[in-house]
C-alpha positions in Angstrom: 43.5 1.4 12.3 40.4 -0.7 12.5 37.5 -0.7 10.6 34.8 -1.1 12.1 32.1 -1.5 9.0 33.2 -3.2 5.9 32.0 -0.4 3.7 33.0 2.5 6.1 29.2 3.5 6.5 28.9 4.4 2.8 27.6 2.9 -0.3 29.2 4.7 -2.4 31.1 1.2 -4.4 33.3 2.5 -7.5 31.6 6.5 -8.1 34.2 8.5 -6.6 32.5 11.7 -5.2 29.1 12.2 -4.4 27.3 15.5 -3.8 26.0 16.4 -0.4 22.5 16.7 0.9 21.0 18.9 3.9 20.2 16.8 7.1 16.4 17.7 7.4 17.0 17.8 11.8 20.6 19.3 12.2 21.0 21.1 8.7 24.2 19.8 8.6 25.8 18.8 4.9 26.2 15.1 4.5 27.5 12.9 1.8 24.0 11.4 -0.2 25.3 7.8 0.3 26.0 8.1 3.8 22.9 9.9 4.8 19.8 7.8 6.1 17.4 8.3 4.2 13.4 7.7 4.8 11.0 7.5 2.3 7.7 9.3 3.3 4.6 8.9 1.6 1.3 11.1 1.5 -1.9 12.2 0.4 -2.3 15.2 -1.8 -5.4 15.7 0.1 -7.1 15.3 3.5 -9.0 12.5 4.5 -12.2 14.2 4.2 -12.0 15.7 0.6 -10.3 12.2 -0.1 -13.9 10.7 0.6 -15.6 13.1 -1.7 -13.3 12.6 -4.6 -13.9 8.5 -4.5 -17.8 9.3 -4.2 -17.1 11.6 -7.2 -15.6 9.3 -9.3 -17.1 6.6 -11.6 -14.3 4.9 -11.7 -14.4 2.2 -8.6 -10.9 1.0 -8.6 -9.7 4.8 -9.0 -6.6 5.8 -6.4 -5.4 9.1 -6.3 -1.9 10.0 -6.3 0.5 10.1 -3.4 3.5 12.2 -3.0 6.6 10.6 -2.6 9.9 12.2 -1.1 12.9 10.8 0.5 14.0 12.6 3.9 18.1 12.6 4.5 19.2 12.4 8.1 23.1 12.6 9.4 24.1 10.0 11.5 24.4 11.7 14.6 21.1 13.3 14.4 19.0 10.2 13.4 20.9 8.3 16.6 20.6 11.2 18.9 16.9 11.0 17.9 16.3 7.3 17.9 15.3 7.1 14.1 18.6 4.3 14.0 19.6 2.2 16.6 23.5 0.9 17.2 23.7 -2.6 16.5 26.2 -5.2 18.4 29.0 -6.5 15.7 27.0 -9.7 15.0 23.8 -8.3 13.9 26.1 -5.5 12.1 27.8 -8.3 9.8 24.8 -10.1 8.9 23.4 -9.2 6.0 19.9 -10.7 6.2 18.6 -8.5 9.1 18.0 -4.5 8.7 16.3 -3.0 11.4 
């Protein structure tokens, strides 16, 4: 059979299994190394009360935190919805190029 992705679409290397995580659009379960994963960053606040707090502060350099959490797609979904694109083969081989 051919193989169409030198890594089968995982990068999962020499760790045997690997637990599964819920696609965020189809709920479906899907190994952690296979999912695509987003990182999304935001505020703890609004933009307005953002504003105040750096008023408030004495500090001037002062940045407040952000939080950070990763967002797992399936395959299918994040193609179906355009988040990935498909690639021709050459553009799939090269290594320098991510989209």
């Amino acid at each position: 059979m051919v193989r169409k992705r030198r890594n089968n679409g995982r990068s999962k290397r020499n760790k045997g299994h690997i637990k599964r995580v819920h696609c965020d659009g189809s709920k479906a379960l899907v190994p952690r190394d296979k999912a695509i994963k987003k990182l999304i960053i935001k505020n703890t606040s609004d933009i307005n009360s953002l504003k105040e707090i750096k008023k408030s502060f004495i500090l001037p350099n002062y940045k407040t935190p952000k939080l950070k959490s990763f967002i797992f797609y399936s395959i299918t979904y994040a193609f179906s919805k355009k988040i990935v694109k498909s690639r021709s083969k050459n553009v799939r081989r090269c290594k320098n190029k991510l989209i």
